[in-house]
Each structure stands twice: as C-alpha cells, then as structure tokens.
Backbone as CSV, one residue per row, in Angstrom:
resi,resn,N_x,N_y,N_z,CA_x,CA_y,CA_z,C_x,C_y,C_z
1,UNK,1.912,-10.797,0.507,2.527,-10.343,1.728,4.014,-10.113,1.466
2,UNK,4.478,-8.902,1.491,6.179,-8.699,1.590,6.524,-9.163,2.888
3,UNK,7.173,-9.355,2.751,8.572,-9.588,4.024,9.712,-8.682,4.063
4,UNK,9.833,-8.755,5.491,11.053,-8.031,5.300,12.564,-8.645,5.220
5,UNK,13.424,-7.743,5.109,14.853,-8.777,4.936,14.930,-10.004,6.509
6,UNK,14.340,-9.031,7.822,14.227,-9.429,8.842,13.479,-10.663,9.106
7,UNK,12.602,-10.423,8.259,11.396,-11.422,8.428,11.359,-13.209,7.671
8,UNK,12.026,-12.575,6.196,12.864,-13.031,5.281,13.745,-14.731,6.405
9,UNK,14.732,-13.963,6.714,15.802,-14.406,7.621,15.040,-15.485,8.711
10,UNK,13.954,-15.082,9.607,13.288,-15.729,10.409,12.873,-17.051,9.623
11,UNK,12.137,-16.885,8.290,11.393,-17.863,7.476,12.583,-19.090,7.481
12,UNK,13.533,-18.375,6.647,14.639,-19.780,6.134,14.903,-20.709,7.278
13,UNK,15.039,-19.593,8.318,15.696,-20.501,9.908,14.370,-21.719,9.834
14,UNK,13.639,-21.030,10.556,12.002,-21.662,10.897,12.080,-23.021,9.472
15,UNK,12.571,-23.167,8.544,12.793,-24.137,7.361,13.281,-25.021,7.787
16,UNK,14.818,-24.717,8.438,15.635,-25.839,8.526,14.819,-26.358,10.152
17,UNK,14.630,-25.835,10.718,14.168,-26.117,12.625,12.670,-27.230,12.346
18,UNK,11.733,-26.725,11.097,10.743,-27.559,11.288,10.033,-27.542,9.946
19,UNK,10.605,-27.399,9.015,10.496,-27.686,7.917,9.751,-26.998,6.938
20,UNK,9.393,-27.098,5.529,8.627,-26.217,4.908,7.043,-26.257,4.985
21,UNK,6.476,-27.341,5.349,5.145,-27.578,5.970,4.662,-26.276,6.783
22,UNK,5.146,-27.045,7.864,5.564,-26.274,9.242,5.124,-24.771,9.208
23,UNK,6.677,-24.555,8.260,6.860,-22.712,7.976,5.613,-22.102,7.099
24,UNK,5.430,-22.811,6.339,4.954,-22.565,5.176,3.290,-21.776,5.632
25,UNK,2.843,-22.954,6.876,1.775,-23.025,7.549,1.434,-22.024,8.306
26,UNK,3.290,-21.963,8.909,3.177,-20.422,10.370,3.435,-19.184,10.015
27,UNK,3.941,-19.673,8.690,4.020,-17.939,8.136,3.122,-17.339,6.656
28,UNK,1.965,-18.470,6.628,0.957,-17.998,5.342,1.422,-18.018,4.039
29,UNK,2.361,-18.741,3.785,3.257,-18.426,2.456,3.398,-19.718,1.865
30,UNK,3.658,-19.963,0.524,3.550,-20.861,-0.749,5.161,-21.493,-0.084
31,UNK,4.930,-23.302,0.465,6.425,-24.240,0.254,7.190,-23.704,-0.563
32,UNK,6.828,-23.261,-1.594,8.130,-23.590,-3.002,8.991,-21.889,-2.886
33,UNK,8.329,-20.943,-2.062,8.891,-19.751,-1.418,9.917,-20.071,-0.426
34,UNK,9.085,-20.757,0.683,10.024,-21.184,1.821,11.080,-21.698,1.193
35,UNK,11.191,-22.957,0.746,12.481,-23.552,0.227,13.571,-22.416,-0.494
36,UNK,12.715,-21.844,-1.361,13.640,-20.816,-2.314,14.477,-20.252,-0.844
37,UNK,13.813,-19.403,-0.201,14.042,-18.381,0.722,15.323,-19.445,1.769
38,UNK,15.251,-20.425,1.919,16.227,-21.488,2.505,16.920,-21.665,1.567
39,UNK,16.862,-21.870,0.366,17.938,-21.859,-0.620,19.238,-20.516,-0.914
40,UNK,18.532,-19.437,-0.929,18.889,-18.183,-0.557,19.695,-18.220,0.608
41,UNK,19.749,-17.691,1.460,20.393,-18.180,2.969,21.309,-18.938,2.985
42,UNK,21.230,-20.286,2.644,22.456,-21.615,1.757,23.526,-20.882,1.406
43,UNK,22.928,-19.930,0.135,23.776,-19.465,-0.602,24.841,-18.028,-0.361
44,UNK,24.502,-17.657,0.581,24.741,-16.428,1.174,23.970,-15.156,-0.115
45,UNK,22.765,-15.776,-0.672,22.042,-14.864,-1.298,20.965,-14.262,-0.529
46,UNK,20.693,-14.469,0.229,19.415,-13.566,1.042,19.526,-12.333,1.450
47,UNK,19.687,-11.164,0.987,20.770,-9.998,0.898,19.124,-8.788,0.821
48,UNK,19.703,-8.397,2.064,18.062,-7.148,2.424,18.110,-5.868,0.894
49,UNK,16.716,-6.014,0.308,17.013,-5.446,-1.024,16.292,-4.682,-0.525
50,UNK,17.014,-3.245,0.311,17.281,-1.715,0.436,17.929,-1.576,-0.094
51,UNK,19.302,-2.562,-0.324,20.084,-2.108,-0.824,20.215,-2.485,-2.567
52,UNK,20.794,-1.433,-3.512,20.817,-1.278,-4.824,21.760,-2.013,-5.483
53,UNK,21.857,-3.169,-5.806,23.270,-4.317,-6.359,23.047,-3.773,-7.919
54,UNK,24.214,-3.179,-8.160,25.067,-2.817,-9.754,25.580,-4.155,-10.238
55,UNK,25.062,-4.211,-11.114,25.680,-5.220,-12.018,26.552,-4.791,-13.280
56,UNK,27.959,-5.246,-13.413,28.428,-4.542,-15.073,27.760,-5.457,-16.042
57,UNK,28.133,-4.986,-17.306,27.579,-5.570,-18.375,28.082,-6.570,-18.446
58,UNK,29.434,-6.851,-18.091,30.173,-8.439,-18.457,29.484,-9.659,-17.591
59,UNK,29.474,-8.904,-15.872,28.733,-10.028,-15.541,27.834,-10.351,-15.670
60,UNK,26.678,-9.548,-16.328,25.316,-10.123,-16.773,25.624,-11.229,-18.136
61,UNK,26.489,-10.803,-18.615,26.851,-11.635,-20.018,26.863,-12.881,-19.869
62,UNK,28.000,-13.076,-18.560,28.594,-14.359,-18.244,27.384,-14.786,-17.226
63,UNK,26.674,-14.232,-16.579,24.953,-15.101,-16.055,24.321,-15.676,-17.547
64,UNK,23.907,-14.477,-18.246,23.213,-15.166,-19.565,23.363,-16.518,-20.043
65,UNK,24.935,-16.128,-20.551,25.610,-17.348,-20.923,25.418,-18.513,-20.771
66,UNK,25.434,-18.547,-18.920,25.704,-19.599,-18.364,23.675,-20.326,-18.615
67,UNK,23.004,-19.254,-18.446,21.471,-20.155,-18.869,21.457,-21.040,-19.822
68,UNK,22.370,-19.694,-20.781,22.320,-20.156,-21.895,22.772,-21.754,-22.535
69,UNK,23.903,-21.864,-21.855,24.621,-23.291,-21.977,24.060,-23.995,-21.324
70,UNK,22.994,-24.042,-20.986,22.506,-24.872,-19.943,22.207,-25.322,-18.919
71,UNK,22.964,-24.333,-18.155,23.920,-24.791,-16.816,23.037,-24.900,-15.440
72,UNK,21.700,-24.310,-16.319,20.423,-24.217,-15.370,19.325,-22.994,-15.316
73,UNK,18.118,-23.616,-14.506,16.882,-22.676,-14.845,17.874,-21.047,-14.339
74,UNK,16.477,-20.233,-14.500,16.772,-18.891,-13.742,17.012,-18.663,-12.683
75,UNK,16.463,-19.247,-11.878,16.554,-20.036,-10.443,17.822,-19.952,-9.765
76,UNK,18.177,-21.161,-10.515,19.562,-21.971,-10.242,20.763,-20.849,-10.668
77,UNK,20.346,-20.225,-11.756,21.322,-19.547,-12.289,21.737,-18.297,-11.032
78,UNK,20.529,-17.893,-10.409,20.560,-16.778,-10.100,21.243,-16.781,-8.506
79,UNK,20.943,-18.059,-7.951,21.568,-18.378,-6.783,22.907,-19.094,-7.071
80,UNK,23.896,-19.442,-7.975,24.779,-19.723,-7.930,25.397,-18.489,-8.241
81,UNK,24.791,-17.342,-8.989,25.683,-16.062,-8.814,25.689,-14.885,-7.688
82,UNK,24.527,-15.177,-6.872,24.348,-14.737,-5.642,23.671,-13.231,-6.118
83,UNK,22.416,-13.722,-6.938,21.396,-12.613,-7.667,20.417,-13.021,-6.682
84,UNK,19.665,-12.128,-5.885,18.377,-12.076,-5.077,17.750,-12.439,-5.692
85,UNK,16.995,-12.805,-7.096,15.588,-12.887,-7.831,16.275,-13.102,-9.137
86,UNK,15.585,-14.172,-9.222,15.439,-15.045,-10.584,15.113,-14.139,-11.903
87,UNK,14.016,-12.889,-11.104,13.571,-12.293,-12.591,14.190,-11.475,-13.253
88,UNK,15.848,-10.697,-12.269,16.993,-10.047,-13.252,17.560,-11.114,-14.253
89,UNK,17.940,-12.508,-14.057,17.978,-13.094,-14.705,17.608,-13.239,-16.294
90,UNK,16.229,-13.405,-15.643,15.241,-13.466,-16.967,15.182,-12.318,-17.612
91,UNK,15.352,-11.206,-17.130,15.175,-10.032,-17.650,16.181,-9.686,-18.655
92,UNK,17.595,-10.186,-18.268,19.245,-9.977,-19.354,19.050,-11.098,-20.014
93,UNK,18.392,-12.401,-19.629,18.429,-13.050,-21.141,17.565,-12.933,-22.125
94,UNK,16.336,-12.112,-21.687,15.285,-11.283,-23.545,16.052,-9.865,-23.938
95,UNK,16.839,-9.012,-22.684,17.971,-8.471,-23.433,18.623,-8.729,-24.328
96,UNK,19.539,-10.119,-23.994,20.570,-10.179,-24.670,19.671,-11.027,-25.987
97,UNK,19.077,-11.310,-25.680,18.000,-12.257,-26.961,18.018,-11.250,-28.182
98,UNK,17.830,-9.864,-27.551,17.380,-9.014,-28.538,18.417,-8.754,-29.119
C-alpha cells in the first residue's frame, strides 16, 4: 500500500496520539514502518516525494563516510541527514565501494 505524503503525515500523528499498535492496526501497515514514519516527522524528514531532492557529490561523500565510520545503520544515517529513504543511502555506499 503507498501512502501519500498526506496520508504519510496522518500515520506519524496517529503514532504519537495512540501508539504504534494502535496505528499500525488502523492503518494495515508493519510497527517498524509506523515508528520509522514517526521518526521521519521527529526529524523534519517526512518530505512529500513529488518532489525531486539533488544531492551534490560532496554531500553524498560526507553521508557515506559517516556509515562508514560508524556513526550508524542506513537508517540512522539517513534521518540524521534529512534523506527520505534509507535506500539512497545504501545505494552511494556500493557506489562509493566501487
């Protein structure tokens, strides 16, 4: 099931109001989504992807990097740089692998 950015937005709320059970239950969708999707929101990452986010090459470098050193999963990485999805992440570090 997609969501929309709209719909998106409803989920995280519905998280904090009654939890990921709750949401998880009223809106047909996997806990470990809900939370993400509340994590997102937290972060001011929940960002309606109509729209096309450019990344330069440096800042993908300095995301890599930062996996790289440790600093955390794809996840983590991707919401402390305020990346919608974990899997650009993953995607610049078998880039830069190569």
């Amino acid at each position: 099931m997609k969501l929309t950015y709209e719909q998106r937005l409803l989920v995280a709320e519905d998280y904090f109001r009654i939890g990921a059970s709750c949401t998880a239950n009223k809106w047909g969708l996997n806990r470990d989504y809900v939370r993400e999707l509340s994590r997102l929101l937290e972060n001011n990452s929940l960002q309606d992807h109509s729209k096309y986010n450019i990344y330069t090459s440096d800042f993908k470098i300095t995301v890599v990097k930062a996996y790289v050193n440790g600093e955390g999963s794809f996840r983590d990485i991707a919401t402390r740089y305020g990346i919608p999805d974990k899997k650009s992440v993953r995607t610049w570090y078998h880039i830069y692998q190569t």
